[in-house]
PDB file of N, CA, C and O in Angstrom:
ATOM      1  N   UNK A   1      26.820  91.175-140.920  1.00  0.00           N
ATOM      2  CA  UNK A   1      28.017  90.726-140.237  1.00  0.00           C
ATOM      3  C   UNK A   1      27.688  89.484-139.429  1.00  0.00           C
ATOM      4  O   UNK A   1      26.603  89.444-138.849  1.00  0.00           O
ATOM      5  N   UNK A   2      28.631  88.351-139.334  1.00  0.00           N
ATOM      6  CA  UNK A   2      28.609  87.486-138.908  1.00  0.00           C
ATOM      7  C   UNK A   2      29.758  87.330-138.200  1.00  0.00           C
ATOM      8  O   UNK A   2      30.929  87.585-138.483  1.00  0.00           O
ATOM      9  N   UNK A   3      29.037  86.690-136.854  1.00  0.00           N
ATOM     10  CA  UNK A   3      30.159  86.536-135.615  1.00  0.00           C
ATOM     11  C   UNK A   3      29.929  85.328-134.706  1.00  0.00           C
ATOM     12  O   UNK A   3      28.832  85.006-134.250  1.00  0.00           O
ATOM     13  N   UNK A   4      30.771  84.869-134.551  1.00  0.00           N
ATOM     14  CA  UNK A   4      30.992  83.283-133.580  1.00  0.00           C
ATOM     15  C   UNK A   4      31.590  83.915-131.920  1.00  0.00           C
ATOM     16  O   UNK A   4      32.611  84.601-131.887  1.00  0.00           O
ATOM     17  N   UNK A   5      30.901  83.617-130.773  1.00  0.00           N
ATOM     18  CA  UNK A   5      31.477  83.957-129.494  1.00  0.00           C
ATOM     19  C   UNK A   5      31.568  82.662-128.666  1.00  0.00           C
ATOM     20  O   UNK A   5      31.058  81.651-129.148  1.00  0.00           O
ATOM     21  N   UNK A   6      31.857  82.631-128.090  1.00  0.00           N
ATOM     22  CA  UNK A   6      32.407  81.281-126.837  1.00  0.00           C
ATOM     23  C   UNK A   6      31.667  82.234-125.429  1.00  0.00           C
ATOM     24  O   UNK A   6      31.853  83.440-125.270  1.00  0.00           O
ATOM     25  N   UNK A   7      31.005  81.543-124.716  1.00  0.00           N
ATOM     26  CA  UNK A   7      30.257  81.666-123.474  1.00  0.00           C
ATOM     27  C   UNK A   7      30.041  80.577-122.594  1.00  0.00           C
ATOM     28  O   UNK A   7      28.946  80.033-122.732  1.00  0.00           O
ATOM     29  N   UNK A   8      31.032  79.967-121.451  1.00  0.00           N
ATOM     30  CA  UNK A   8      30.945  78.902-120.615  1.00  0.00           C
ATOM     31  C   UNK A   8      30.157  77.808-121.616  1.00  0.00           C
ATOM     32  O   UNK A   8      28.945  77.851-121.403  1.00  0.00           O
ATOM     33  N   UNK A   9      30.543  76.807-122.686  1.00  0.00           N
ATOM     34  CA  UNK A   9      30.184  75.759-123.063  1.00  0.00           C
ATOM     35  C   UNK A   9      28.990  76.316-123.824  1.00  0.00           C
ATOM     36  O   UNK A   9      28.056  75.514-123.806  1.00  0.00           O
ATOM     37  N   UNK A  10      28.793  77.157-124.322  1.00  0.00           N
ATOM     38  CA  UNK A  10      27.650  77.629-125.271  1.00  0.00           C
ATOM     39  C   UNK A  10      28.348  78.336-126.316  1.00  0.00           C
ATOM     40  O   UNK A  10      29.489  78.732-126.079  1.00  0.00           O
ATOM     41  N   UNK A  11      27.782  78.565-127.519  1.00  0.00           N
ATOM     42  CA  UNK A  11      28.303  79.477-128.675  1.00  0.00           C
ATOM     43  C   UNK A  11      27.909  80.319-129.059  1.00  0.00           C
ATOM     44  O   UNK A  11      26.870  79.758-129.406  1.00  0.00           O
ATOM     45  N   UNK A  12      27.727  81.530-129.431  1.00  0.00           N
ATOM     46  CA  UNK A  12      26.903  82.613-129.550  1.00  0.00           C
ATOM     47  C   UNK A  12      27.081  83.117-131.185  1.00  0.00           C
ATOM     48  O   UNK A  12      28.010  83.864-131.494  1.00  0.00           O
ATOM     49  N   UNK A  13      25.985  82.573-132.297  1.00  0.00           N
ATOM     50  CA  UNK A  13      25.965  82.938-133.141  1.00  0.00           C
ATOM     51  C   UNK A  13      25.493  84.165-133.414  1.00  0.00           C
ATOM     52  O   UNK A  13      24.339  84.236-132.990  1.00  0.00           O
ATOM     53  N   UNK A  14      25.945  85.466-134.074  1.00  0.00           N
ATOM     54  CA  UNK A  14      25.183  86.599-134.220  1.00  0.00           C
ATOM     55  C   UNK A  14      24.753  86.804-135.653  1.00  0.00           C
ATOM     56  O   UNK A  14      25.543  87.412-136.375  1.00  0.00           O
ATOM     57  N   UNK A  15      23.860  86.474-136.055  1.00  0.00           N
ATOM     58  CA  UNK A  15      23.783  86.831-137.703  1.00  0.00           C
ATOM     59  C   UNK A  15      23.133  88.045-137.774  1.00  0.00           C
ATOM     60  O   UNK A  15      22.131  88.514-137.234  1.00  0.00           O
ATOM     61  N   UNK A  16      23.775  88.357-138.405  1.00  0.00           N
ATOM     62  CA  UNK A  16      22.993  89.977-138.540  1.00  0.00           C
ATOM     63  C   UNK A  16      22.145  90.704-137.389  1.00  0.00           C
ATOM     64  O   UNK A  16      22.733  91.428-136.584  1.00  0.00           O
ATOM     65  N   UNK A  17      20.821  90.516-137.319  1.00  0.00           N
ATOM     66  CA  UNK A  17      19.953  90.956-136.586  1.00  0.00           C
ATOM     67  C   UNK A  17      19.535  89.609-135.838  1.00  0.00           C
ATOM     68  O   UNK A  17      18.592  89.859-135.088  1.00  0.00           O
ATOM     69  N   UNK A  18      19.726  88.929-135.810  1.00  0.00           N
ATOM     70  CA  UNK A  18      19.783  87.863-134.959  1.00  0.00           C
ATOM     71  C   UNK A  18      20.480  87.185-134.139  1.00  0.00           C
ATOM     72  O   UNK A  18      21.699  87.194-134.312  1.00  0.00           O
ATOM     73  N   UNK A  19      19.888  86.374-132.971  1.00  0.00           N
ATOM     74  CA  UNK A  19      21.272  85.499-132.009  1.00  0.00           C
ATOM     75  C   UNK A  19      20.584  84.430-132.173  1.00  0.00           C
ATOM     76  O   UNK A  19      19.387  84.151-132.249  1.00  0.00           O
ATOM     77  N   UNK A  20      21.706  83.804-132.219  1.00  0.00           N
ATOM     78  CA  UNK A  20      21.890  81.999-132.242  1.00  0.00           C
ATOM     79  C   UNK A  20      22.123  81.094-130.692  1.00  0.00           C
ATOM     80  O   UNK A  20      23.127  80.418-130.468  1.00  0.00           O
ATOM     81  N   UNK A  21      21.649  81.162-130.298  1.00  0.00           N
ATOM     82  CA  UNK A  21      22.789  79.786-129.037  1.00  0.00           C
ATOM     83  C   UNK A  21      23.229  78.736-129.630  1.00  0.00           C
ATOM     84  O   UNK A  21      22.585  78.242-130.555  1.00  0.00           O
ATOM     85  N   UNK A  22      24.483  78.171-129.177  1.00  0.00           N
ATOM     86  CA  UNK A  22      24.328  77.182-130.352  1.00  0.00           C
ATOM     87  C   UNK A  22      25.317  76.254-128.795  1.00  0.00           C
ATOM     88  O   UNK A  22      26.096  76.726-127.968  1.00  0.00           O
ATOM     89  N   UNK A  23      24.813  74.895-128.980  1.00  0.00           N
ATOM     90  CA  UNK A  23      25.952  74.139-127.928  1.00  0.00           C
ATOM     91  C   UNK A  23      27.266  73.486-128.908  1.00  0.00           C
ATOM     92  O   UNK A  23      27.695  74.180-129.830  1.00  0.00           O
ATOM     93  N   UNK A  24      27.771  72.319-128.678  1.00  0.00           N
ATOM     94  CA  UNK A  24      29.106  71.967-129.560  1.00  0.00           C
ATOM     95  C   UNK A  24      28.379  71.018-130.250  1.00  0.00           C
ATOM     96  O   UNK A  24      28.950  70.978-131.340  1.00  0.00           O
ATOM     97  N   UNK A  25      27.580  70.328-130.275  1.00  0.00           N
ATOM     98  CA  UNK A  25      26.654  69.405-131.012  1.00  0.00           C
ATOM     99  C   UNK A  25      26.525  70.200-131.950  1.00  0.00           C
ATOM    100  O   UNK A  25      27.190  70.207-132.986  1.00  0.00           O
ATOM    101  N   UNK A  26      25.464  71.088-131.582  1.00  0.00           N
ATOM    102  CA  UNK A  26      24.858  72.108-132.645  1.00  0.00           C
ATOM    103  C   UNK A  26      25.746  72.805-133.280  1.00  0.00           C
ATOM    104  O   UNK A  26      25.267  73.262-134.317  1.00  0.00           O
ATOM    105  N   UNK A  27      26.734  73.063-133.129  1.00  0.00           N
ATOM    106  CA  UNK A  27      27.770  73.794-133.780  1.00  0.00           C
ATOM    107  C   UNK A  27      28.705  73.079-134.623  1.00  0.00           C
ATOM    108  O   UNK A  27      29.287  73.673-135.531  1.00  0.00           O
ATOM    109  N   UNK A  28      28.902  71.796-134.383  1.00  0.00           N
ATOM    110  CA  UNK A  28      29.486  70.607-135.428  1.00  0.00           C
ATOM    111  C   UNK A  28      28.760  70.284-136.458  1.00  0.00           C
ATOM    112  O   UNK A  28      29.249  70.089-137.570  1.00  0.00           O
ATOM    113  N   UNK A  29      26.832  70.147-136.047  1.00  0.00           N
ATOM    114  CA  UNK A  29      26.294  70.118-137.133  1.00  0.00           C
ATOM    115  C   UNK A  29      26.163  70.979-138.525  1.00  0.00           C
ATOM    116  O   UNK A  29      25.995  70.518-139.654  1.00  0.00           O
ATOM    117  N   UNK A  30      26.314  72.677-138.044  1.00  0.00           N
ATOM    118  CA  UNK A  30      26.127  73.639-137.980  1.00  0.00           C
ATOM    119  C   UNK A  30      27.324  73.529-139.440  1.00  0.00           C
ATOM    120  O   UNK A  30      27.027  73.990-140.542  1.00  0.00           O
ATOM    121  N   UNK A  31      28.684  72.826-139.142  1.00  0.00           N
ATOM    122  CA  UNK A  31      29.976  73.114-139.342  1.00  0.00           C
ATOM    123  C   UNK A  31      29.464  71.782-140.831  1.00  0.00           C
ATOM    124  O   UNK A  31      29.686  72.010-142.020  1.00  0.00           O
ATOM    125  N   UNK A  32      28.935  70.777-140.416  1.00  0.00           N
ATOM    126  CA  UNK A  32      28.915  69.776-141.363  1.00  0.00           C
ATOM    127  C   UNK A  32      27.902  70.791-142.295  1.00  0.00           C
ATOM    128  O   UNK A  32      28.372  71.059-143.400  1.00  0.00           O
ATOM    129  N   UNK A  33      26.803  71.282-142.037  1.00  0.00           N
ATOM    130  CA  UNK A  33      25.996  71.497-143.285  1.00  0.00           C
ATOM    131  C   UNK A  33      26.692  72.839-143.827  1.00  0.00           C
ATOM    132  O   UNK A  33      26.247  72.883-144.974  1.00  0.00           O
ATOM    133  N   UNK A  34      27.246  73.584-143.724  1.00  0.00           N
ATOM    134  CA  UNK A  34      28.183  74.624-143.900  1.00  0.00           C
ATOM    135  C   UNK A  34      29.072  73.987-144.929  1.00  0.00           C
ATOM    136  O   UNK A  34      28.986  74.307-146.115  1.00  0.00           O
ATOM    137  N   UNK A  35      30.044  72.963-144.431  1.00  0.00           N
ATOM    138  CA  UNK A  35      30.969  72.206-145.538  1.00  0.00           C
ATOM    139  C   UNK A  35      30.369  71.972-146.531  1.00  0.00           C
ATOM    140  O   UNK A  35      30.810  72.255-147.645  1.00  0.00           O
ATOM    141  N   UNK A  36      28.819  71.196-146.245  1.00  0.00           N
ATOM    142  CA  UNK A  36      28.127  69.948-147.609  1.00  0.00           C
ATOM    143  C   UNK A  36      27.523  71.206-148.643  1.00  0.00           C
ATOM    144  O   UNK A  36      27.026  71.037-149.757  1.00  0.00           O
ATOM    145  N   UNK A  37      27.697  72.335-148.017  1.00  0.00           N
ATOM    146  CA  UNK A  37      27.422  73.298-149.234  1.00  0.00           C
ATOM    147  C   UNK A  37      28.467  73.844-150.895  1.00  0.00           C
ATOM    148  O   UNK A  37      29.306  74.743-150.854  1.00  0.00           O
ATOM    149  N   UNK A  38      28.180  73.182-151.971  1.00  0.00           N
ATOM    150  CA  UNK A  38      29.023  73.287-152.670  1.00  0.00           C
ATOM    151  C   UNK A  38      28.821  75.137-153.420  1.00  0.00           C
ATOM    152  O   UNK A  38      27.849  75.565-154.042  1.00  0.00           O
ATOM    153  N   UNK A  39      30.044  75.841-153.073  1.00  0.00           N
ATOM    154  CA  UNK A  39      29.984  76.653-152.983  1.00  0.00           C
ATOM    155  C   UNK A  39      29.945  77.041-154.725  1.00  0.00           C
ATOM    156  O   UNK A  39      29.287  77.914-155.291  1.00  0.00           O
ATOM    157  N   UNK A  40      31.003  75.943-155.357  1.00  0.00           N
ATOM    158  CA  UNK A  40      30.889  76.565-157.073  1.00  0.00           C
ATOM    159  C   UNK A  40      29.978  77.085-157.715  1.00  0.00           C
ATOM    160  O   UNK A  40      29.866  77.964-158.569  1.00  0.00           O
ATOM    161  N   UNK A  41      29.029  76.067-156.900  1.00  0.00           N
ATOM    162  CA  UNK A  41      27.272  75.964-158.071  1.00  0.00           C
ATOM    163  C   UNK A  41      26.864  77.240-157.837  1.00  0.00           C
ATOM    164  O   UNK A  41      26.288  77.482-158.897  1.00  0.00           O
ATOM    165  N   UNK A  42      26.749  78.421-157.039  1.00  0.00           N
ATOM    166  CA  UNK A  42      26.470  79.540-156.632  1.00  0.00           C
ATOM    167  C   UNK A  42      26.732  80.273-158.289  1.00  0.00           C
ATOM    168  O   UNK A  42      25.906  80.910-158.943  1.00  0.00           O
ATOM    169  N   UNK A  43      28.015  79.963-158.626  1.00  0.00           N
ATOM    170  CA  UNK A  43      28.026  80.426-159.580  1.00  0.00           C
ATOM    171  C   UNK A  43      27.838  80.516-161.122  1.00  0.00           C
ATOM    172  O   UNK A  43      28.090  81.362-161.981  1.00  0.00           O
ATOM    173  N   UNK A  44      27.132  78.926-161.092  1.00  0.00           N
ATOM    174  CA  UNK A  44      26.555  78.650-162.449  1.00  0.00           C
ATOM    175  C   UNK A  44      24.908  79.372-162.528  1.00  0.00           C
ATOM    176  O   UNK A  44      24.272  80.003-161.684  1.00  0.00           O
ATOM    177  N   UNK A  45      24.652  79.048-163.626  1.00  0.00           N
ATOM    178  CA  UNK A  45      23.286  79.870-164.503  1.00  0.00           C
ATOM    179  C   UNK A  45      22.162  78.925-163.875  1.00  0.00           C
ATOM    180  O   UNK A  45      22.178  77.752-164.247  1.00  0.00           O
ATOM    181  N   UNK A  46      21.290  79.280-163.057  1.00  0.00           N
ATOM    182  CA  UNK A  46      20.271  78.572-162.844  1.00  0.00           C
ATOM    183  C   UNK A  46      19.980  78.579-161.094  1.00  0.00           C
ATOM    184  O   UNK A  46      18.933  78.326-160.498  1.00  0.00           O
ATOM    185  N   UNK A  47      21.475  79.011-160.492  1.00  0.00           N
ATOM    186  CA  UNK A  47      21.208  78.771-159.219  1.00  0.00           C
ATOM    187  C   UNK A  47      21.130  80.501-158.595  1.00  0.00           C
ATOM    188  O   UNK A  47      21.941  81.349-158.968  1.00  0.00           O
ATOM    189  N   UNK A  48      20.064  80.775-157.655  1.00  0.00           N
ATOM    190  CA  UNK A  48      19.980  81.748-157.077  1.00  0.00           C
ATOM    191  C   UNK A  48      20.978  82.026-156.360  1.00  0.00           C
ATOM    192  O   UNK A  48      21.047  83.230-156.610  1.00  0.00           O
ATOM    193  N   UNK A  49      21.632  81.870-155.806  1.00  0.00           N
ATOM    194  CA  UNK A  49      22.739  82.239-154.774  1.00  0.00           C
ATOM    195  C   UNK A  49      22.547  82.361-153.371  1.00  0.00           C
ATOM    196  O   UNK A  49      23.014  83.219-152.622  1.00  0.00           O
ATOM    197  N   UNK A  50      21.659  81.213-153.054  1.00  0.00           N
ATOM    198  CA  UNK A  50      20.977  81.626-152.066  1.00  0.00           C
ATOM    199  C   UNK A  50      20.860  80.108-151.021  1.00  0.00           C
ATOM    200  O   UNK A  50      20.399  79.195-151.707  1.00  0.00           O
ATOM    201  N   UNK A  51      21.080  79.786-149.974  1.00  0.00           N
ATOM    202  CA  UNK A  51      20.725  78.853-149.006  1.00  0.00           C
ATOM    203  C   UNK A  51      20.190  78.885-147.907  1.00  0.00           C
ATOM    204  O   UNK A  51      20.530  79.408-146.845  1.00  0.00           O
ATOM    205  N   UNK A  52      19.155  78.183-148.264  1.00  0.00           N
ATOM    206  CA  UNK A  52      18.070  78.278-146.346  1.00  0.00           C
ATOM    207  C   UNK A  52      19.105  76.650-145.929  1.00  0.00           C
ATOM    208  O   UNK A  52      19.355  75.638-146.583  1.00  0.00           O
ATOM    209  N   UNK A  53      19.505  77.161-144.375  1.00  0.00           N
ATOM    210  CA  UNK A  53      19.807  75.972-143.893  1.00  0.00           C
ATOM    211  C   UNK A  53      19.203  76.270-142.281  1.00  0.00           C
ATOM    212  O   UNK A  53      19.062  77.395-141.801  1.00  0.00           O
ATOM    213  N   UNK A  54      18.947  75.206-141.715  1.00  0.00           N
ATOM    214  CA  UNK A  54      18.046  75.204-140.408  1.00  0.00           C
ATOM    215  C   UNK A  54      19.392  74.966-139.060  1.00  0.00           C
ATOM    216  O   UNK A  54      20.417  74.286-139.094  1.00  0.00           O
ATOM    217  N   UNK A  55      18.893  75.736-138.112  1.00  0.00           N
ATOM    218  CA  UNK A  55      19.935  75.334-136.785  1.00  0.00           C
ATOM    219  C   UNK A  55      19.089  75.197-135.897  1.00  0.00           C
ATOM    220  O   UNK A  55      17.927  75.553-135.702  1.00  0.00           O
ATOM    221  N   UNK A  56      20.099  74.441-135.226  1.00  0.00           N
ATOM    222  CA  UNK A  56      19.172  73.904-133.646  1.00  0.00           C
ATOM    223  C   UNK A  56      18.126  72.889-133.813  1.00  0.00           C
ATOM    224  O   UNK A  56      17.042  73.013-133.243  1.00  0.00           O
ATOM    225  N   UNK A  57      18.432  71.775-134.654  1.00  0.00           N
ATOM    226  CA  UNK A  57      17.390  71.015-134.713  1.00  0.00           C
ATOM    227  C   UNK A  57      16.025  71.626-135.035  1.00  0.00           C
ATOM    228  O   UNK A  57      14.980  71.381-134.433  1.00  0.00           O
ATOM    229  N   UNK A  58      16.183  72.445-136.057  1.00  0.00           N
ATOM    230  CA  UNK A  58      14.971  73.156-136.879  1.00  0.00           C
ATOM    231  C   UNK A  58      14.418  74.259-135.856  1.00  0.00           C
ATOM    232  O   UNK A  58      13.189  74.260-135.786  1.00  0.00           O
ATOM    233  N   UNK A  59      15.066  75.189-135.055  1.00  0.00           N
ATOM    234  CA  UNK A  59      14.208  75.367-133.845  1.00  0.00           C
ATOM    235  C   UNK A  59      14.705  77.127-134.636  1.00  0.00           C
ATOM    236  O   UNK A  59      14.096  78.170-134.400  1.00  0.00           O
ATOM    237  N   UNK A  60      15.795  77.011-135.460  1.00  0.00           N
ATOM    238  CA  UNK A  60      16.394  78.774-136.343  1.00  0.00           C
ATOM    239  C   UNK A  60      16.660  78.258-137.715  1.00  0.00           C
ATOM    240  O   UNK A  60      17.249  77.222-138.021  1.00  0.00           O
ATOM    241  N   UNK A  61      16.217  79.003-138.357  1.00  0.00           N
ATOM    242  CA  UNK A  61      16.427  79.377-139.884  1.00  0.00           C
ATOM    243  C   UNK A  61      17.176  80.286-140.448  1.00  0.00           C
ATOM    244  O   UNK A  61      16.520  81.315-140.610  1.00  0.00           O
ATOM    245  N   UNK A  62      18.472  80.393-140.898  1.00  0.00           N
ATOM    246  CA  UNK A  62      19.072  81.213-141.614  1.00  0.00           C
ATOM    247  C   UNK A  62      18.986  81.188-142.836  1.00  0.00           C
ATOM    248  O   UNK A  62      18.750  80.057-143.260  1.00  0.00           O
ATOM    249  N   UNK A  63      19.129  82.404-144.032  1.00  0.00           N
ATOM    250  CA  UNK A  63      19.250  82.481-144.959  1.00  0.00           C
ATOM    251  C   UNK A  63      20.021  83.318-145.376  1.00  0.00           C
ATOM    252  O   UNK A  63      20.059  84.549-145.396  1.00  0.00           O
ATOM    253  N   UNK A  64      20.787  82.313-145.791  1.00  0.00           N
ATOM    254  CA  UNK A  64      22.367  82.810-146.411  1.00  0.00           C
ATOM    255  C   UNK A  64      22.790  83.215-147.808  1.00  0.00           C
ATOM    256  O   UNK A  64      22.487  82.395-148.675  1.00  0.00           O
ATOM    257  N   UNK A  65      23.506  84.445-148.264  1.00  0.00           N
ATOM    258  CA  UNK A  65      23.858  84.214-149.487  1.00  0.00           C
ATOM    259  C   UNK A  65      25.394  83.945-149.589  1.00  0.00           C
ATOM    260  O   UNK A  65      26.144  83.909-148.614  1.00  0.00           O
ATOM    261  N   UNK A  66      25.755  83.767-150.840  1.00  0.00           N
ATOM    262  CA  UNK A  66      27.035  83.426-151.245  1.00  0.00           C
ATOM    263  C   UNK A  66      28.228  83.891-150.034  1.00  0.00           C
ATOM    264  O   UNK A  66      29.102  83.237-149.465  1.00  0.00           O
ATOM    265  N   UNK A  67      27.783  85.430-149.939  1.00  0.00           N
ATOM    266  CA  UNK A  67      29.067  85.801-149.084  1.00  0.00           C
ATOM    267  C   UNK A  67      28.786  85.471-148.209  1.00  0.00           C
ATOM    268  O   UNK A  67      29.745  85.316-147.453  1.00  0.00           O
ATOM    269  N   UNK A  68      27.568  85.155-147.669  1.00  0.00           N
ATOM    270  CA  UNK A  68      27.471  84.715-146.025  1.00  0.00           C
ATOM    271  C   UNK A  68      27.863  83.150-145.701  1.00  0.00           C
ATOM    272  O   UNK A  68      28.080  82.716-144.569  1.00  0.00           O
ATOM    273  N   UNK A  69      27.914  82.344-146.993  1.00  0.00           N
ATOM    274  CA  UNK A  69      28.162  81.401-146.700  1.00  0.00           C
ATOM    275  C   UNK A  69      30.096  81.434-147.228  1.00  0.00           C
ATOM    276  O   UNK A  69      30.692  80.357-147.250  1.00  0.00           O
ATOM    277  N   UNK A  70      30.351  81.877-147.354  1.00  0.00           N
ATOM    278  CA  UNK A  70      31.976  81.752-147.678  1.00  0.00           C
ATOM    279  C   UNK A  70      32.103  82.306-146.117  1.00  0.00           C
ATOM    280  O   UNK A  70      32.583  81.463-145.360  1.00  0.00           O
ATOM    281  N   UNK A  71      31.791  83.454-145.563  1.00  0.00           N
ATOM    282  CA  UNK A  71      32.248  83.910-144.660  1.00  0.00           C
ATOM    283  C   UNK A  71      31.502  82.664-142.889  1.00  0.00           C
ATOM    284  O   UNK A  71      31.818  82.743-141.702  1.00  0.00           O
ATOM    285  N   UNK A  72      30.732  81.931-143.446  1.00  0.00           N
ATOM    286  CA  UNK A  72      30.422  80.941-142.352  1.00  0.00           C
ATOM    287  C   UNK A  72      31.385  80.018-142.656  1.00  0.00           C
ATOM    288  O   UNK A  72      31.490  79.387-141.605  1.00  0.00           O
ATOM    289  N   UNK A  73      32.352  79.425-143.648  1.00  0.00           N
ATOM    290  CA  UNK A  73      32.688  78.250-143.749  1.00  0.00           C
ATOM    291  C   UNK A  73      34.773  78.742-143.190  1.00  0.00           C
ATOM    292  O   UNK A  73      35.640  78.006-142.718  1.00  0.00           O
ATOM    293  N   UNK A  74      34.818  80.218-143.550  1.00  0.00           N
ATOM    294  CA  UNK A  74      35.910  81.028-142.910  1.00  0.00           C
ATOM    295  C   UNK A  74      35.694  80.617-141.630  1.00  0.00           C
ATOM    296  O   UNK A  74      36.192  79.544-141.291  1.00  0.00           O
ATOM    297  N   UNK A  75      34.959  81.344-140.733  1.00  0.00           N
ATOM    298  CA  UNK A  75      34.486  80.658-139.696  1.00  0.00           C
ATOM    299  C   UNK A  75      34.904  79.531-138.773  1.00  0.00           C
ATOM    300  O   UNK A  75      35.752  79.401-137.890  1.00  0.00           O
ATOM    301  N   UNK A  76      34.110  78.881-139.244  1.00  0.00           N
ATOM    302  CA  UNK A  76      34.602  76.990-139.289  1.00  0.00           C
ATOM    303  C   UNK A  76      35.821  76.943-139.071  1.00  0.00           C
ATOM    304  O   UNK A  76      36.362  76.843-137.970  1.00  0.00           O
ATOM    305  N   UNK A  77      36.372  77.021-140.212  1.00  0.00           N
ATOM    306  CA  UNK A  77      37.550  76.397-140.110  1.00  0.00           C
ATOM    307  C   UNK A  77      38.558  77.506-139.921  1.00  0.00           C
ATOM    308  O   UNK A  77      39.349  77.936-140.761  1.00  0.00           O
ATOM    309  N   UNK A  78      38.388  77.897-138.655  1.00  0.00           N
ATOM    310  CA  UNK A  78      39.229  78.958-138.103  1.00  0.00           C
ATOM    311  C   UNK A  78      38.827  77.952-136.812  1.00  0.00           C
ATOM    312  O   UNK A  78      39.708  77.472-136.097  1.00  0.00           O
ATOM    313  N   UNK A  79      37.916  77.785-136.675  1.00  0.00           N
ATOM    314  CA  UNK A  79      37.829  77.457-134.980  1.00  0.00           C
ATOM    315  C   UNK A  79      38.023  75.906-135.195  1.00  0.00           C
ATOM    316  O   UNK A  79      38.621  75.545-134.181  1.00  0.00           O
ATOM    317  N   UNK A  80      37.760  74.478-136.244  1.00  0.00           N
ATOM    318  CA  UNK A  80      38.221  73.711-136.027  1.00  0.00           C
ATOM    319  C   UNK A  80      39.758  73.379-136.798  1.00  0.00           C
ATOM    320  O   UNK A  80      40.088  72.242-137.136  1.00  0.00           O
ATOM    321  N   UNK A  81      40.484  74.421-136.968  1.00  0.00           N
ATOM    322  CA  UNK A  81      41.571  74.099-137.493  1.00  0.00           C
ATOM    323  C   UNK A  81      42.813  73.807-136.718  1.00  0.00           C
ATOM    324  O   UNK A  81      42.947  74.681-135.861  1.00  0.00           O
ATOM    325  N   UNK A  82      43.837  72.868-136.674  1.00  0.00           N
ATOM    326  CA  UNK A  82      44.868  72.838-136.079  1.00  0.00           C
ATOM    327  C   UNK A  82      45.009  74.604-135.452  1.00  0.00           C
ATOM    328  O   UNK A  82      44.885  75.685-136.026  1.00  0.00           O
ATOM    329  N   UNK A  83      45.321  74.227-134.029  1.00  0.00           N
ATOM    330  CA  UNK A  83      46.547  75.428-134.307  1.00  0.00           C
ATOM    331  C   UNK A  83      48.111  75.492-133.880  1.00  0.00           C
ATOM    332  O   UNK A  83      48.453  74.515-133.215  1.00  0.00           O
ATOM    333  N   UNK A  84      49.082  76.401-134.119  1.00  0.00           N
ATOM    334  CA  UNK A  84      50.398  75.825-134.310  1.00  0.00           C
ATOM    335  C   UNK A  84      50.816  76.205-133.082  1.00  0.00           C
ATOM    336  O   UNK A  84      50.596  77.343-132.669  1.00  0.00           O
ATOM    337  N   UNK A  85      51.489  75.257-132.343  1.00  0.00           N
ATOM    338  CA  UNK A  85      52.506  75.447-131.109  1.00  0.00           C
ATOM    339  C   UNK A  85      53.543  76.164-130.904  1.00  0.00           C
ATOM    340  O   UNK A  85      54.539  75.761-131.504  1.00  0.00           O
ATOM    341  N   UNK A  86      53.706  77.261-130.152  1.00  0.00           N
ATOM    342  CA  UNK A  86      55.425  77.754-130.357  1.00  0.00           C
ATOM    343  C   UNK A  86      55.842  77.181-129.571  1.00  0.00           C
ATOM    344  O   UNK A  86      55.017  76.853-128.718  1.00  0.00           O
ATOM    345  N   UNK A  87      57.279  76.714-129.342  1.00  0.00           N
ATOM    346  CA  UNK A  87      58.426  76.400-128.821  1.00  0.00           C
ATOM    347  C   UNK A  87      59.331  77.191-128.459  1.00  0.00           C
ATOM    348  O   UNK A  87      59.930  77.911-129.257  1.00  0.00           O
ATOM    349  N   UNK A  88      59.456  77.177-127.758  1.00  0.00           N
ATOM    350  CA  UNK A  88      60.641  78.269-127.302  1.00  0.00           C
ATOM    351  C   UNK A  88      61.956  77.617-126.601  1.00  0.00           C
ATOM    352  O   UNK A  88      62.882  78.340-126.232  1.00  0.00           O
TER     353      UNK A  88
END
């Protein structure tokens, strides 16, 4: 299970058995290498299904599979997505 928290200007990644700190730098980067992952190729013949990507300026290592990376890029773009105004 993967979970994103907000803590006074810090981010609290939980991956599984692990915690992340992450600041908004680190978490934009976090958000860019997340995107630059092309998720199709997962599913062609040759590719493991599998991505090491580094956080914190190499300081954490995750290793992600397919669902962990669909469910990081859910994520994302939940927290940088518009959100809609009501009017009343």
């Amino acid at each position: 299970m993967i979970t994103l928290t907000t803590t006074s200007n810090k981010y609290l990644l939980k991956f599984y058995h692990k915690q992340v700190t992450l600041t908004f730098c680190n978490l934009l980067a976090l958000r860019n290498t997340i995107n630059a992952i092309n998720i199709e190729s997962h599913f062609y013949e040759g590719h493991s299904g599998v991505e090491l990507i580094s956080v914190c300026n190499l300081k954490e290592i995750l290793l992600l599979d397919t669902l962990d990376v669909l469910e990081l890029k859910k994520i994302m773009d939940s927290i940088f997505s518009p959100k809609k105004e009501l009017v009343y």
